[in-house]
MIVEXVEX-448173 format. One record per residue (C-alpha): residue number from 1; residue in three letters; x, y, z. Coordinates in steps of 0.5 Angstrom, whole numbers, padded with zeros to 4 digits. Example, Ala and Ser with C-alpha at 12.3 -4.5 7.8 and 13.67 -1.06 7.14 Angstrom:
2
(1, 'ALA', (0025, -0009, 0016)),
(2, 'SER', (0027, -0002, 0014)),
This chain:
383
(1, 'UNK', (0022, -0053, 0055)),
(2, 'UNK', (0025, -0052, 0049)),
(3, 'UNK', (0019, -0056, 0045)),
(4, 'UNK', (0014, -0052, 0048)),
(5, 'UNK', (0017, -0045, 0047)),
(6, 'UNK', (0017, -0048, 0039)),
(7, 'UNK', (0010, -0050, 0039)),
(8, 'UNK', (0009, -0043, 0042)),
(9, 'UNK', (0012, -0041, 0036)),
(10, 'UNK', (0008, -0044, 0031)),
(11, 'UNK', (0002, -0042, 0034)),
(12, 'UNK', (0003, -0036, 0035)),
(13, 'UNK', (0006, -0035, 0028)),
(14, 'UNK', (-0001, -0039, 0025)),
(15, 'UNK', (-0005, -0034, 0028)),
(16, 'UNK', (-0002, -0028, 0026)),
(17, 'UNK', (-0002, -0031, 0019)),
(18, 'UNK', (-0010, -0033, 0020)),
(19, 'UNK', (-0010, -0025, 0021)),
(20, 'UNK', (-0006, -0023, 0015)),
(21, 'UNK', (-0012, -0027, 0012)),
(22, 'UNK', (-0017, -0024, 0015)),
(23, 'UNK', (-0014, -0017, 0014)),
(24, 'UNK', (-0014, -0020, 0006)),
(25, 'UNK', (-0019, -0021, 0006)),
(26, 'UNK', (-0023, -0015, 0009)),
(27, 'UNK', (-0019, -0011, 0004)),
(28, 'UNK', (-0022, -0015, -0002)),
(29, 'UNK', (-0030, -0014, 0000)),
(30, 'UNK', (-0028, -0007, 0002)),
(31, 'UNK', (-0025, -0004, -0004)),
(32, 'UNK', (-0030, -0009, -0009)),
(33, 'UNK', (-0035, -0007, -0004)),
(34, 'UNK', (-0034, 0001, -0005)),
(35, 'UNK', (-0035, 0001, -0012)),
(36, 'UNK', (-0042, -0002, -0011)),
(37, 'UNK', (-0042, 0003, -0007)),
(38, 'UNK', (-0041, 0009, -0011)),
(39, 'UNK', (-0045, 0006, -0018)),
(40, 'UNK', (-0052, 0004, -0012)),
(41, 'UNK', (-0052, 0012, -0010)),
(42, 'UNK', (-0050, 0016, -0017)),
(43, 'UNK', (-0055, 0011, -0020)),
(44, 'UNK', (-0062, 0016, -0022)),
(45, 'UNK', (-0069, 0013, -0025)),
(46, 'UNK', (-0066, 0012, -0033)),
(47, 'UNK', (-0065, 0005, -0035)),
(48, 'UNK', (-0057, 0003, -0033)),
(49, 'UNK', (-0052, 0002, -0038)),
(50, 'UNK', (-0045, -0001, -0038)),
(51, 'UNK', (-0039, 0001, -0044)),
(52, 'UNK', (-0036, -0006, -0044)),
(53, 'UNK', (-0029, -0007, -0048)),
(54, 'UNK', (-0028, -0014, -0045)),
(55, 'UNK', (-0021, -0011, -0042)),
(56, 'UNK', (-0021, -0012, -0034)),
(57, 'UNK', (-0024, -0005, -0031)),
(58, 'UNK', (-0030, -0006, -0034)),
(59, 'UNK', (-0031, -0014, -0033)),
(60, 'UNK', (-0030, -0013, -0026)),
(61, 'UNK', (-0036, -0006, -0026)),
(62, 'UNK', (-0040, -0012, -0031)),
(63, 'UNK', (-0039, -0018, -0025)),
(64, 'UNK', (-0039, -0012, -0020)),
(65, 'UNK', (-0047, -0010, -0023)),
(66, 'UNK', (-0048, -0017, -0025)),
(67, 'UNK', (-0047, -0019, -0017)),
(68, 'UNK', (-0051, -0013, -0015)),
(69, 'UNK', (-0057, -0015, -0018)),
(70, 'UNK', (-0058, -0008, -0022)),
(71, 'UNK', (-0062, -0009, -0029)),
(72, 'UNK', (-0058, -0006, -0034)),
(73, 'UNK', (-0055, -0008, -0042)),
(74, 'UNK', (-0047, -0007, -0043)),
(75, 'UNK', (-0045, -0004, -0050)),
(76, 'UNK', (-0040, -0005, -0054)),
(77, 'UNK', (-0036, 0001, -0057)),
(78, 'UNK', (-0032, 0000, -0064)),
(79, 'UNK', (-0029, 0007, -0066)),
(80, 'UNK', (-0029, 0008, -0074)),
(81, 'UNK', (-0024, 0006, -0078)),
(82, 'UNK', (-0021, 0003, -0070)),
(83, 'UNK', (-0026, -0004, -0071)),
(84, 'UNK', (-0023, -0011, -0068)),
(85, 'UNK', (-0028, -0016, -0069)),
(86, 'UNK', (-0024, -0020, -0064)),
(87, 'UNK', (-0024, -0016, -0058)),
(88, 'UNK', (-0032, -0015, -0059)),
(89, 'UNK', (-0033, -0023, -0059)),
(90, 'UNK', (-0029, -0023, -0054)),
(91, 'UNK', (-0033, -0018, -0050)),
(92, 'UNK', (-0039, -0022, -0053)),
(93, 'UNK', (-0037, -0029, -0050)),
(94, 'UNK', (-0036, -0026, -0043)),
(95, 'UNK', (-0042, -0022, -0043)),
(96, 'UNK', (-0046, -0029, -0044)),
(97, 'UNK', (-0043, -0033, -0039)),
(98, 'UNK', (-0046, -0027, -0034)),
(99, 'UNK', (-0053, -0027, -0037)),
(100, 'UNK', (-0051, -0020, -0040)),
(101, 'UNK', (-0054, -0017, -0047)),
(102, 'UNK', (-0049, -0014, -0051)),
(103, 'UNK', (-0051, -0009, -0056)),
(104, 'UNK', (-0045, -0006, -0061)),
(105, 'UNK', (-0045, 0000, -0062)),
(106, 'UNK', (-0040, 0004, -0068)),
(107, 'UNK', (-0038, 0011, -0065)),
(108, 'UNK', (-0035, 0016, -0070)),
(109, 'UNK', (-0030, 0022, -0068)),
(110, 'UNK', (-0031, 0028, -0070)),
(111, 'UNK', (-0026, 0032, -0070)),
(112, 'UNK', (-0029, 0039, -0072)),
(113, 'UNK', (-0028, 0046, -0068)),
(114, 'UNK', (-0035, 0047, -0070)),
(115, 'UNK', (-0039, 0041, -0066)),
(116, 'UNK', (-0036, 0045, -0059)),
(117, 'UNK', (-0041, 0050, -0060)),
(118, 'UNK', (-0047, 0046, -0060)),
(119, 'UNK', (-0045, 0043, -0053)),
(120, 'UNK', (-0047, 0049, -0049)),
(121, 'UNK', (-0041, 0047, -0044)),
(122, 'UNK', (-0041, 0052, -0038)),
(123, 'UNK', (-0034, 0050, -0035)),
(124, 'UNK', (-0027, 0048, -0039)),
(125, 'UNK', (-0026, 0043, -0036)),
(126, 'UNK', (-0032, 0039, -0039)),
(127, 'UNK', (-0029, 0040, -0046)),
(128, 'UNK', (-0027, 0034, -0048)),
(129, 'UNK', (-0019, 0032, -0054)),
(130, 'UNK', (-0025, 0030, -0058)),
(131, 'UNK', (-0032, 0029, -0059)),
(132, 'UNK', (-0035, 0023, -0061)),
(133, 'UNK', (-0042, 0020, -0062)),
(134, 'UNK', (-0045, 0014, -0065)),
(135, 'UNK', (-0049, 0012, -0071)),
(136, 'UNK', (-0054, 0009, -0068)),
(137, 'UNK', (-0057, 0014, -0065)),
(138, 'UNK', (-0056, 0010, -0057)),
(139, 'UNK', (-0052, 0014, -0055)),
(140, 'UNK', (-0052, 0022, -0058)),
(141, 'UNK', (-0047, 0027, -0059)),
(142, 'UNK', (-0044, 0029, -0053)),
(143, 'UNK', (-0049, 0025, -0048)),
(144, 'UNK', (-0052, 0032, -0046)),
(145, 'UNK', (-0059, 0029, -0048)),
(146, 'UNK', (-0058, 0021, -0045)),
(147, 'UNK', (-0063, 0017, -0044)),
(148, 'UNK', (-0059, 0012, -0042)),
(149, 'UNK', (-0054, 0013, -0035)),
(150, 'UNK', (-0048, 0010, -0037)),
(151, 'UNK', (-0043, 0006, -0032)),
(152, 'UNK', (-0035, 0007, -0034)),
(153, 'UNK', (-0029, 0004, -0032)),
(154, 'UNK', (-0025, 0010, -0034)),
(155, 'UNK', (-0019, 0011, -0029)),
(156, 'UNK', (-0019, 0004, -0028)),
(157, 'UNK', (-0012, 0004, -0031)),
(158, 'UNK', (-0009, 0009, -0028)),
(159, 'UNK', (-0012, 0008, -0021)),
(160, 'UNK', (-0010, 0001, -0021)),
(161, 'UNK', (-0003, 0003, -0022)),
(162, 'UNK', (-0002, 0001, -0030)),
(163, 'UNK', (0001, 0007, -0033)),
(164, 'UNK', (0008, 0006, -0029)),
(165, 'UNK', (0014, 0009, -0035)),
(166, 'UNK', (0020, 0007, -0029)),
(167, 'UNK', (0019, 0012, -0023)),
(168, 'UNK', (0016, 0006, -0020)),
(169, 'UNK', (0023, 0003, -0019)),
(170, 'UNK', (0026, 0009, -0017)),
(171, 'UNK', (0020, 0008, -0011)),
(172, 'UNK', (0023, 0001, -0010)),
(173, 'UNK', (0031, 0003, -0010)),
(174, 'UNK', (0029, 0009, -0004)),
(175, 'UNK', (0025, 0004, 0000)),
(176, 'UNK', (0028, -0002, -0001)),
(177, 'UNK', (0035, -0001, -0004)),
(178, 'UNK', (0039, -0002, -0010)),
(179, 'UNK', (0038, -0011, -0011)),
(180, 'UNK', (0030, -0009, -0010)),
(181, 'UNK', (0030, -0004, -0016)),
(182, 'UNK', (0034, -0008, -0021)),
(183, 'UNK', (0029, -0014, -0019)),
(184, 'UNK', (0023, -0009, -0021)),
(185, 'UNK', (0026, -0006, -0027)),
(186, 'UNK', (0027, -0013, -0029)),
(187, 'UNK', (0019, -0015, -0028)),
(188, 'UNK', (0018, -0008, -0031)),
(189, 'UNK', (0023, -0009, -0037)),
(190, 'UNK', (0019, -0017, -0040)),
(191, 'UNK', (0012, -0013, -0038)),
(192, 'UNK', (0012, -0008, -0043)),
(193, 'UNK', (0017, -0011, -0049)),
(194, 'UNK', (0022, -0006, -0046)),
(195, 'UNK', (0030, -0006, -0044)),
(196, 'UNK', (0032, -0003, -0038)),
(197, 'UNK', (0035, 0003, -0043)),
(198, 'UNK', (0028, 0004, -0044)),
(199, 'UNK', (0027, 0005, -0037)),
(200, 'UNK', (0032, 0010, -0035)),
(201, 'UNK', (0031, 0013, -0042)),
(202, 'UNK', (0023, 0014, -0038)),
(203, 'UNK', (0026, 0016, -0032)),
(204, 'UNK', (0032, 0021, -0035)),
(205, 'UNK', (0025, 0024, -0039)),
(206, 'UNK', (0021, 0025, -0033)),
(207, 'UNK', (0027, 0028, -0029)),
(208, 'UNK', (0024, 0034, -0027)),
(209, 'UNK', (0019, 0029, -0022)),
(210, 'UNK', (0024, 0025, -0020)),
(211, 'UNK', (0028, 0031, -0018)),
(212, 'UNK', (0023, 0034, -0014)),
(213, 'UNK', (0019, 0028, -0011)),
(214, 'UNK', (0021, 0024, -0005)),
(215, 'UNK', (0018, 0019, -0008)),
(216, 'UNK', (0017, 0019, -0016)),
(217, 'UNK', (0014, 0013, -0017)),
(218, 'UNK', (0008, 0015, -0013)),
(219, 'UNK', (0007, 0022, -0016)),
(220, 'UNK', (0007, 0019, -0022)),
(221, 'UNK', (0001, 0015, -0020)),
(222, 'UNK', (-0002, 0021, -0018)),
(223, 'UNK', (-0002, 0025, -0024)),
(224, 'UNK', (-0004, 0020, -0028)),
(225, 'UNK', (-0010, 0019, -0024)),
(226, 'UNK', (-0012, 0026, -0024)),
(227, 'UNK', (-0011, 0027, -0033)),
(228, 'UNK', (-0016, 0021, -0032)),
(229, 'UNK', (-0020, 0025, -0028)),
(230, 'UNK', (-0021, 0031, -0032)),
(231, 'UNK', (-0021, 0026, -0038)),
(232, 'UNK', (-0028, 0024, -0036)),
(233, 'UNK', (-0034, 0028, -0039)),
(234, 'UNK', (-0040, 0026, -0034)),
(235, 'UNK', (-0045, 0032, -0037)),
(236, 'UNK', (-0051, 0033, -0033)),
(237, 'UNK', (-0058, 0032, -0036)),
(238, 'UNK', (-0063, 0034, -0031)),
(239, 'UNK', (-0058, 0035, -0026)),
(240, 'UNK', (-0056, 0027, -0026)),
(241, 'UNK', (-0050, 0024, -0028)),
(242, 'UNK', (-0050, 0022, -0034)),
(243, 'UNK', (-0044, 0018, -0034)),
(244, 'UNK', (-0041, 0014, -0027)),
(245, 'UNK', (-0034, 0013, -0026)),
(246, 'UNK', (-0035, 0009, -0020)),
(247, 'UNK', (-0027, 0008, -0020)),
(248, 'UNK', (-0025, 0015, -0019)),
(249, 'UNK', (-0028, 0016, -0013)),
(250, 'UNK', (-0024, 0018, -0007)),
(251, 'UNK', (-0026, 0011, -0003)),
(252, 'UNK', (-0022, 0008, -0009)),
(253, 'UNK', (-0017, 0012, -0010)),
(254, 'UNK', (-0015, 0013, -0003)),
(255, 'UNK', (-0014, 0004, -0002)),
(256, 'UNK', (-0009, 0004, -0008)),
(257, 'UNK', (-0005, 0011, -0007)),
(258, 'UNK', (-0003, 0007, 0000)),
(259, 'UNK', (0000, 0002, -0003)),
(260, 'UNK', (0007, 0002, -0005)),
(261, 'UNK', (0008, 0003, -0014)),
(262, 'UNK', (0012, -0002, -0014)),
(263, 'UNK', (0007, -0007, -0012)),
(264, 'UNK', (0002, -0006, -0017)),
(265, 'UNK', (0006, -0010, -0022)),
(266, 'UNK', (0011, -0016, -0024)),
(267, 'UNK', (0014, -0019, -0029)),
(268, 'UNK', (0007, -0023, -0031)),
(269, 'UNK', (0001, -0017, -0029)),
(270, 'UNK', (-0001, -0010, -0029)),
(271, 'UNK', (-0006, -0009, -0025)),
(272, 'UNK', (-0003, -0014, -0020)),
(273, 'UNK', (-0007, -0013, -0013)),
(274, 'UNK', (-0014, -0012, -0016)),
(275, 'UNK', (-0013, -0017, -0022)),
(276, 'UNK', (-0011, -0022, -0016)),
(277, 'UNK', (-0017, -0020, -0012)),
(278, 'UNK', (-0022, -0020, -0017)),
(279, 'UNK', (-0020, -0026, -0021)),
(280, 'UNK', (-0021, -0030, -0013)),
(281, 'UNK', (-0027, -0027, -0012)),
(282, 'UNK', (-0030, -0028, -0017)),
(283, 'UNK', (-0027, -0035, -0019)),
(284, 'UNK', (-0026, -0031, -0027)),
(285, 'UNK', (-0019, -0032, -0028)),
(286, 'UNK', (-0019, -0029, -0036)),
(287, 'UNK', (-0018, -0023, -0030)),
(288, 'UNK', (-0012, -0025, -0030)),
(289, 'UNK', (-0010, -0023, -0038)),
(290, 'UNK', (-0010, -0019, -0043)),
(291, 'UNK', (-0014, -0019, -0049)),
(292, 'UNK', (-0015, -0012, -0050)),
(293, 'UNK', (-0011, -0006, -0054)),
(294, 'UNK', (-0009, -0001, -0049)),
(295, 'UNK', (-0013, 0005, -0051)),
(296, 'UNK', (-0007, 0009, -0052)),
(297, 'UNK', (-0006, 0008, -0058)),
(298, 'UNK', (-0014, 0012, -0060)),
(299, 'UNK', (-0010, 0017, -0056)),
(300, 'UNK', (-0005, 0017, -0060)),
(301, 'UNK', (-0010, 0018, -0067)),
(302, 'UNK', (-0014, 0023, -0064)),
(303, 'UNK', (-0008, 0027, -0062)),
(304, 'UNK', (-0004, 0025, -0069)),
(305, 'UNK', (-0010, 0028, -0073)),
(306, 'UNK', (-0012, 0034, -0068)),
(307, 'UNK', (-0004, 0037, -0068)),
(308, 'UNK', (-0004, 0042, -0072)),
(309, 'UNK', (-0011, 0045, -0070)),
(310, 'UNK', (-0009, 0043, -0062)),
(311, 'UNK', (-0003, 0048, -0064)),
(312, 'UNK', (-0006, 0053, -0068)),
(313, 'UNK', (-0012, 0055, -0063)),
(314, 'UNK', (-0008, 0055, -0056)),
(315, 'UNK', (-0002, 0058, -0059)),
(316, 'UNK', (-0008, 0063, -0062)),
(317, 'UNK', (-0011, 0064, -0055)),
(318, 'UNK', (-0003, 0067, -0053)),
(319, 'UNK', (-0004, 0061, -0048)),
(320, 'UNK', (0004, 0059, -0049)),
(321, 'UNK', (0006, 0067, -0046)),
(322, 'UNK', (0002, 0066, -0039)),
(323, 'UNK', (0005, 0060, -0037)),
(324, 'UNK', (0012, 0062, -0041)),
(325, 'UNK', (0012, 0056, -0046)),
(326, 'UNK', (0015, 0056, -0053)),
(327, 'UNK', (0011, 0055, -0059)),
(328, 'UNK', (0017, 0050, -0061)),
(329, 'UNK', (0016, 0047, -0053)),
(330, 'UNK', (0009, 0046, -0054)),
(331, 'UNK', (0010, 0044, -0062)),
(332, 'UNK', (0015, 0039, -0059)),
(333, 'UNK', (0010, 0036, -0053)),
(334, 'UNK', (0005, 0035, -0057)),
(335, 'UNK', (0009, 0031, -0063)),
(336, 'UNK', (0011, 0026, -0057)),
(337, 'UNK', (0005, 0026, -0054)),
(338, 'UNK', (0002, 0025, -0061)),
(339, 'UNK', (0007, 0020, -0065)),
(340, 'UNK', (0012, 0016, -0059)),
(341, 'UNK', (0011, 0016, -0051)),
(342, 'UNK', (0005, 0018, -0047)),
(343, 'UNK', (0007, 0021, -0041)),
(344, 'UNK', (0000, 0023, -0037)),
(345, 'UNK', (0003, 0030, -0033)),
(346, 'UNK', (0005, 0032, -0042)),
(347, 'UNK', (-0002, 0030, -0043)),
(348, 'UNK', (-0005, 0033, -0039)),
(349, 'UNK', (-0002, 0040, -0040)),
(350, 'UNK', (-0004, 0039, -0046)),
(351, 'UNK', (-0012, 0037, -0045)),
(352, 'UNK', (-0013, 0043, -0040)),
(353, 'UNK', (-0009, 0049, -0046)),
(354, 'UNK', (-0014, 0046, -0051)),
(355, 'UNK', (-0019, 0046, -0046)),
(356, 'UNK', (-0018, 0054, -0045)),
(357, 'UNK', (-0017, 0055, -0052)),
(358, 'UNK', (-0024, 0052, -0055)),
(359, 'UNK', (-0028, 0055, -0049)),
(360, 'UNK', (-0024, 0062, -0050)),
(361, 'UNK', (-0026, 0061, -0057)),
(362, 'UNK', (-0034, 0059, -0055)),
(363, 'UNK', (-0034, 0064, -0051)),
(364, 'UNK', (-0032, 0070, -0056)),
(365, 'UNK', (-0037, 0066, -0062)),
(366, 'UNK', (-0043, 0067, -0057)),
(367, 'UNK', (-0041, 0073, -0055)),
(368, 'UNK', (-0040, 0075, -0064)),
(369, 'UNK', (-0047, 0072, -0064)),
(370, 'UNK', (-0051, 0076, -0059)),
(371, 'UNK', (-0048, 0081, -0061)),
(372, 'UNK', (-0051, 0081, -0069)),
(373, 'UNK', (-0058, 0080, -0065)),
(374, 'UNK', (-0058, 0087, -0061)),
(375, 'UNK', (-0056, 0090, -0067)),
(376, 'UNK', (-0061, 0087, -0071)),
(377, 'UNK', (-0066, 0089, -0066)),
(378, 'UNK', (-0063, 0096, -0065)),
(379, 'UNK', (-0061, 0096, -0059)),
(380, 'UNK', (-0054, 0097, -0057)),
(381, 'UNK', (-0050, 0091, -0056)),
(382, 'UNK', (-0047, 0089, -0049)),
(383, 'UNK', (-0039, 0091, -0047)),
């Protein structure tokens, strides 16, 4: 009797893993499946283009397009004076074992006020912490006139749970308890090259999210999710979309923001559960490493050279007084964001002030402009 219950057991156990697998498995297709899904039905009639890095979001859209049989080329973004030949003949080499041509394109910044006023912007949140085109001529400035619709795999760091400074594992300690959140922190401490110090220092930082939130690590992954967001720049050219981000579709980001922040990580992976999930789907295990500098450090630059113009235009605006900030306050976030730490919830209240501060100022030089062609024309001018 006793032998029969066991092997009752064994069995019931082996189907309920066999369902495990299955659930496992319906994930993968779906979520892979759903940005296929959202880069087949944002595409118009233009030729497709993929921005390929060579770092994990864009391999997997490059596999994911690859797979779906859109005839498209991937382009390689060197920024000016950021050049890394190593992180081009990497992206190269992956691009020739699809079957996919690469074209190297050099991308400037500019970090002129002056360019904003040719972008014809109708809203502040399209503006962007900094315009930049390409030498070439491939893509034009501001992609306000692309011949070429563009695939991005912009968010994927955020989405995919990357950006994690340590609320992940105060997450951990309220689900789980305190042995949970020390081994989290001792993954999270050999994945970044920081001590546990540094990961109380983020959470100490970061205490007014802590403080307020059930559960901080999730905020966290939230609000990094929504500066990705509002970072993306899709301007429209004869109402199309000019840039698709298939990641930052709520499909996407609904599968992950379900998911625990704990779970995003270990002591070897970011991005862990897409990582895994692509690395088996599509037999790549390059998936599974890092061979890319984080983007942040070109934040870090462009933030680095725009400081003093970011601070001049917003506190100019009396944009500090509506949301009752000082001028040192602000002076102080933008130094940090600018020099040490990037937490997204500071740079994203920096993005929208200085999205309001330029949009304010086009607005008053349009409104300078027009009125100098009334007065030409002898007219009276509007009020």
């Amino acid at each position: 009797m006793d032998m029969d219950l066991c092997i009752d057991n064994v069995h019931f156990l082996a189907k309920e893993k066999e369902k495990e697998k299955e659930k496992e498995k319906e994930k993968e297709k779906n979520v892979i499946e759903l940005i296929s899904d959202n880069i087949l039905s944002s595409r118009d009639c233009r030729e497709s283009g993929l921005f390929y890095s060579g770092g994990f979001d864009s391999s997997l859209l490059l596999h994911i397009m690859k797979e779906s049989g859109i005839p498209f080329k991937a382009y390689h973004k060197e920024f000016s004076g950021q050049g890394n030949d190593s992180e081009y003949y990497i992206a190269e080499k992956k691009a020739r074992l699809l079957g996919v041509e690469l074209i190297k394109i050099e991308e400037c910044f500019d970090y002129s006020l002056d360019s904003y006023y040719e972008q014809h912007y109708d809203f502040p949140h399209q503006i962007p912490i900094c315009l930049s085109y390409d030498t070439s001529g491939i893509i034009t400035r501001g992609m306000n006139y692309s011949p070429i619709q563009f695939i991005s795999g912009h968010g994927g760091d955020a989405v995919f749970g990357q950006n994690t400074n340590g609320l992940a594992c105060i997450d951990a300690l309220i689900d789980n308890g305190f042995f949970s959140a020390c081994k989290k922190s001792k993954e999270l401490a050999k994945l970044k090259g920081i001590t546990f110090f540094n990961i109380i220092e983020n959470c100490i930082n970061q205490s007014r999210i802590t403080l307020s939130d059930k559960h901080p690590g999730k905020s966290e992954h939230i609000k990094n999710i929504i500066e990705s967001i509002y970072s993306i720049h899709p301007s429209r050219h004869s109402g199309s979309i000019n840039i698709i981000a298939p990641i930052l579709f709520e499909s996407v980001i609904f599968e992950f923001i379900s998911i625990p922040s704990y779970e995003h990580f270990d002591a070897c992976l970011d991005r862990k559960i897409i990582r895994q999930m692509a690395a088996k789907k599509y037999d790549d295990f390059s998936l599974l490493t890092t061979n890319k500098k984080s983007s942040s450090n070109i934040l870090f630059d462009i933030l680095n050279r725009k400081q003093k113009h970011i601070c001049d235009i917003v506190i100019n605006k009396g944009l500090l007084q509506v949301i009752n900030m000082s001028e040192q306050q602000f002076k102080d976030m933008l130094y940090l964001q600018s020099n040490i730490r990037y937490i997204a919830s500071d740079y994203l209240l920096i993005h929208k002030l200085y999205q309001m501060a330029v949009f304010l100022n086009m607005f008053l030089w349009q409104k300078k402009n027009l009125n100098s062609v009334f007065l030409k024309q002898g007219t009276l001018y509007p009020k």
